[in-house]
C-alpha atoms as one frame of an Amber mdcrd trajectory, in Angstrom:
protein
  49.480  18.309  90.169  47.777  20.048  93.147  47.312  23.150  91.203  46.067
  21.263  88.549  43.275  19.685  91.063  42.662  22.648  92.204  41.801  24.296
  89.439  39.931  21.286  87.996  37.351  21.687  91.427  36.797  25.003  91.079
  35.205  24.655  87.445  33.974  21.713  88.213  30.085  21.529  87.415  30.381
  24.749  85.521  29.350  25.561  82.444  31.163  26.617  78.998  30.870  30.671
  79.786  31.860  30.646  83.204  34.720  27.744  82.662  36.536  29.557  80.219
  36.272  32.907  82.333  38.045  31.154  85.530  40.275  29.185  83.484  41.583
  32.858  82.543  41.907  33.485  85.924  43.622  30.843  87.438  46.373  30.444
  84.614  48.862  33.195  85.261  48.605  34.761  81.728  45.279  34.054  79.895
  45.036  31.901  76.875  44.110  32.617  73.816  42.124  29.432  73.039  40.071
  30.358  76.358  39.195  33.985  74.935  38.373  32.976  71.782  36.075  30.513
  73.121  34.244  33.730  75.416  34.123  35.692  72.163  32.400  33.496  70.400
  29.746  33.007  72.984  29.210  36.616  73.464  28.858  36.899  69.659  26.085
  33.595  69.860  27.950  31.139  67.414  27.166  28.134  69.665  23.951  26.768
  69.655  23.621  25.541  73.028  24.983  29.178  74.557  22.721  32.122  74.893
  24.777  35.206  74.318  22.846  37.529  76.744  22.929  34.673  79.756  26.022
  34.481  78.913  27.027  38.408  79.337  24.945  38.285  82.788  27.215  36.083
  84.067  30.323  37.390  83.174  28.785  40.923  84.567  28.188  39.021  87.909
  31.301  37.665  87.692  32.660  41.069  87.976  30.723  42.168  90.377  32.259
  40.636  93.076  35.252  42.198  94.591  39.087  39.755  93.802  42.261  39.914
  94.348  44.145  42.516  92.480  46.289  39.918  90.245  43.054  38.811  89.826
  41.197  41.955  89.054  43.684  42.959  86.502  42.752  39.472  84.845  39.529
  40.305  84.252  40.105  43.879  83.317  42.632  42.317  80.517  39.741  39.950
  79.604  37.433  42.860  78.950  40.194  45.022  77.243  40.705  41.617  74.594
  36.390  41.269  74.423  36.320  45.287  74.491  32.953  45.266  72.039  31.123
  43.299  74.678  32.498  43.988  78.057  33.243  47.538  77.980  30.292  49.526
  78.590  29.707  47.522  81.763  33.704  47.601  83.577  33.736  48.794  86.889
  35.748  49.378  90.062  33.622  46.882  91.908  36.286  44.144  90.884  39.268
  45.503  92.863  39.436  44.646  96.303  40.624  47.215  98.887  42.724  45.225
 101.283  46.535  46.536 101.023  49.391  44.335 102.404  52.383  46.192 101.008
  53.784  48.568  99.143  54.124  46.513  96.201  50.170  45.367  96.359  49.423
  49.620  96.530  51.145  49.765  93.383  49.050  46.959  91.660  45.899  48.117
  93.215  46.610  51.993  91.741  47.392  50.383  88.191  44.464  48.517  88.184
  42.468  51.448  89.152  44.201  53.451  85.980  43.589  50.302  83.896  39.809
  50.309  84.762  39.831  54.155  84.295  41.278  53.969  80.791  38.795  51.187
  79.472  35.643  53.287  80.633  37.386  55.811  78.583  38.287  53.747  75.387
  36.452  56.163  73.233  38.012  59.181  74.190  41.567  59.243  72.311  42.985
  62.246  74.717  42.156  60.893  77.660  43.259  57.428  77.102  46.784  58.905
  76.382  46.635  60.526  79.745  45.549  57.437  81.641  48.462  55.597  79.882
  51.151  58.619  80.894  50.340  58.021  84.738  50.579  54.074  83.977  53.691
  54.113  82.132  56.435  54.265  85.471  53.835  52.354  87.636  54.036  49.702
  84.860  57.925  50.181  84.808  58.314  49.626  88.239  56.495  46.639  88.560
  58.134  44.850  85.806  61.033  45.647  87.046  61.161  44.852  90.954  58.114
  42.236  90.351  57.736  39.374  87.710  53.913  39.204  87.406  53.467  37.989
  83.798  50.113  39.736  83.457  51.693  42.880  84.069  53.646  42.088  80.521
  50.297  41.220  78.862  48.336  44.529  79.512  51.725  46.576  78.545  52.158
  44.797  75.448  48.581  45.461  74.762  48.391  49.271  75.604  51.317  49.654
  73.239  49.509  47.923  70.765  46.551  50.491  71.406  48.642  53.353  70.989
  50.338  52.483  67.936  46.603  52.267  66.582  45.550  55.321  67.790  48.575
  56.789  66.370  47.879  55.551  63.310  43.871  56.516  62.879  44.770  60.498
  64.276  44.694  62.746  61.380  48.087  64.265  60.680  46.682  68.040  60.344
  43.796  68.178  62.829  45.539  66.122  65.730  48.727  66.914  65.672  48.933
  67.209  69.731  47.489  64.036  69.755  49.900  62.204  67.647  53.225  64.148
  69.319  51.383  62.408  72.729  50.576  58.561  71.186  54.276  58.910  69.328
  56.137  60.066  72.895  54.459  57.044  74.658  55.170  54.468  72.410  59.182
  56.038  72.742  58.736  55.614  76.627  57.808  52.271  76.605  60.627  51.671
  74.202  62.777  51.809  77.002  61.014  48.323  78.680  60.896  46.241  75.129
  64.111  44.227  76.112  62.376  43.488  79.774  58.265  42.505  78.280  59.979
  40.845  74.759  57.633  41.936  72.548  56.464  39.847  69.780  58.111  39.941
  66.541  55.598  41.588  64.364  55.173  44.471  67.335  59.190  45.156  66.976
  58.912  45.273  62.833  55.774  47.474  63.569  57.261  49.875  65.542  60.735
  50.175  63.486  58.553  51.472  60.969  56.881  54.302  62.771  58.169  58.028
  62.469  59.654  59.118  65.524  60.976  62.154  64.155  57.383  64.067  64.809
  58.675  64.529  67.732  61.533  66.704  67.012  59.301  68.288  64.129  56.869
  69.893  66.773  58.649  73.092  66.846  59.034  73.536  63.670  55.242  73.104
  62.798  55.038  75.187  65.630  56.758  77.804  63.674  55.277  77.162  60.344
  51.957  77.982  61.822  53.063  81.340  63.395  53.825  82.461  60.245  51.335
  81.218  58.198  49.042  83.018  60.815  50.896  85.968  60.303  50.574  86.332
  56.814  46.863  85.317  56.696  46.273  88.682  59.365  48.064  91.041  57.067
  46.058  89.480  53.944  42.516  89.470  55.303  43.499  92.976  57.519  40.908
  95.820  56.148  42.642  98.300  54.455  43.433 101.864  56.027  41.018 104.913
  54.731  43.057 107.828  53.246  43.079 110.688  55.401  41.604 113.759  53.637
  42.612 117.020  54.905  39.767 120.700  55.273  42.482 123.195  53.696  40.130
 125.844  54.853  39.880 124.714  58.891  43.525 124.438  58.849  44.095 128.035
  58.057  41.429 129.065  60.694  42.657 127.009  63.636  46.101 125.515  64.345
  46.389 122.995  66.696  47.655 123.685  70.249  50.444 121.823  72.383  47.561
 119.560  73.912  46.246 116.563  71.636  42.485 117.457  72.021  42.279 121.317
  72.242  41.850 124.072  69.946  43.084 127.750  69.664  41.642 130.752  67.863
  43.928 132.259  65.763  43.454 135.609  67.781  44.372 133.750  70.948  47.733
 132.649  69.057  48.559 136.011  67.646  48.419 137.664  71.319  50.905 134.696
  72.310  53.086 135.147  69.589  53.239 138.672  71.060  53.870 137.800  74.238
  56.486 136.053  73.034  58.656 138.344  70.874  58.259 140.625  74.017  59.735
 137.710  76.140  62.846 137.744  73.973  63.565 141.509  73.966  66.580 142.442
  76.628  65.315 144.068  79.728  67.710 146.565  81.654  68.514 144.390  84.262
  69.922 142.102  81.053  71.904 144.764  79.929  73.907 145.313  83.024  74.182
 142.247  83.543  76.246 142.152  80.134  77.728 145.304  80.213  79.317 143.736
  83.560  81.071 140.657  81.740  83.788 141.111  79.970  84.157 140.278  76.461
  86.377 137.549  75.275  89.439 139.739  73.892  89.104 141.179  77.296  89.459
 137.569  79.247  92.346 136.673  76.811  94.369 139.539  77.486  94.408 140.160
  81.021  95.305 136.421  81.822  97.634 135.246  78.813 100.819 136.920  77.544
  99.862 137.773  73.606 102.348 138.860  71.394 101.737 142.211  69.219 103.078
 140.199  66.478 103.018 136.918  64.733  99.992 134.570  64.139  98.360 135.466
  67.502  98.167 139.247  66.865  94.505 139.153  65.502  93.624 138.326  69.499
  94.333 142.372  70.236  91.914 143.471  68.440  89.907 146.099  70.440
């Protein structure tokens, strides 16, 4: 009862805007009647509600440094009103004051959480924000039971699928492997954040096997790249020989030089003389004994029989 009269002074002489926006933030997860109500006074269906006073306020409203429960209140408020609240999110709303360990982690996802709304229209980047989320998120439902926590998980999951689903299967194909991995990781939470009914049947129905398809693609594109080279490659001229300058010049041992043939008859000269036997040679030969020689003086050889061809002088 004491929250309740709490609560019940704090909106008190408030009016419709600015009663459903702290009504969001006092409950501990905000309600739906209570958004829908904001929506439709940003979009101007009541009469008695200008839409841009309206927007000012909730703008102020943000303005003003909370709590980080709080903050990530508001920040979930702006991801559900997203076409009116968006372009003007900032980190004004967190308040710096740490207490413990626990409160870092809260103020560093709400930081992320801010960070990935100012970037709602940039698919890549909102996949990265969500990676560096993803154990911060774990952690706190895990060691802490802070119901919004549960809300802004189920609804990034909700985002991804989405994202997921509008990516065009040829030209983002890194993209989808990314959304389809995250939507795996948080997987491993569902049974902890009990996701709604029609999120489970929506995500039995997704493909998870893109994953294990990447290399594969991979590999299909190597190829295909391959193949396209070869096709589109310009094709070689034939070589075409002068008969004529090839029986003037020959060419020499080094790639880029060329010889007269005058210059190669005087080597070819040179070297027939190299091969001739000088006298020094011949001594030298005279010197060595033949084989027959060798045999004879150190193995016994008999006359006769199959060995007697070995004496032959």
């Amino acid at each position: 009862m004491f929250n309740n009269f709490k609560r019940n002074m704090r909106i008190l002489n408030k009016d419709m805007v600015e009663t459903s926006w702290l009504k969001c933030l006092i409950d501990d997860i905000p309600k739906q009647k209570h958004i829908l109500i904001l929506s439709r006074c940003l979009d101007g269906e009541f009469n008695n509600v200008n839409s841009q006073e309206a927007l000012k306020k909730i703008i102020l409203r943000m303005q003003h440094p909370q709590k980080t429960v709080t903050a990530l209140k508001s920040y979930y408020l702006v991801h559900e009103l997203r076409q009116f609240l968006v372009p003007y999110v900032t980190d004004k709303t967190i308040e710096l004051s740490q207490k413990s360990t626990a409160d870092a982690v809260l103020q560093s996802v709400a930081f992320l959480y801010c960070s990935y709304l100012k970037n709602f229209s940039n698919n890549y980047e909102q996949i990265n924000i969500v990676y560096k989320m993803h154990r911060q998120l774990e952690v706190l439902i895990l060691k802490l039971d802070v119901p919004i926590i549960k809300c802004i998980t189920i609804k990034l999951i909700i985002d991804i699928i989405f994202l997921y689903e509008s990516l065009n299967k040829q030209d983002d194909q890194t993209k989808r492997i990314r959304a389809i991995k995250q939507i795996k990781r948080f997987l491993e939470i569902k049974k902890l954040i009990q996701l709604p009914e029609e999120l489970f049947q929506k995500i039995n129905t997704l493909n998870f096997d893109e994953i294990e398809q990447k290399i594969t693609l991979q590999k299909q594109s190597i190829v295909t790249n391959q193949v396209e080279n070869k096709l589109n490659a310009p094709k070689k001229e034939v070589l075409k020989l002068d008969i004529k300058c090839i029986n003037q010049r020959k060419l020499s041992t080094s790639a880029n030089d060329w010889e007269d043939q005058l210059d190669f008859k005087v080597q070819e000269q040179q070297f027939h003389k190299s091969l001739q036997p000088s006298p020094n040679r011949r001594r030298i030969a005279s010197q060595t004994p033949n084989r027959t020689t060798s045999i004879r003086d150190n193995f016994f050889v008999p006359s006769q029989g199959p060995l007697s061809f070995i004496m032959m002088s």
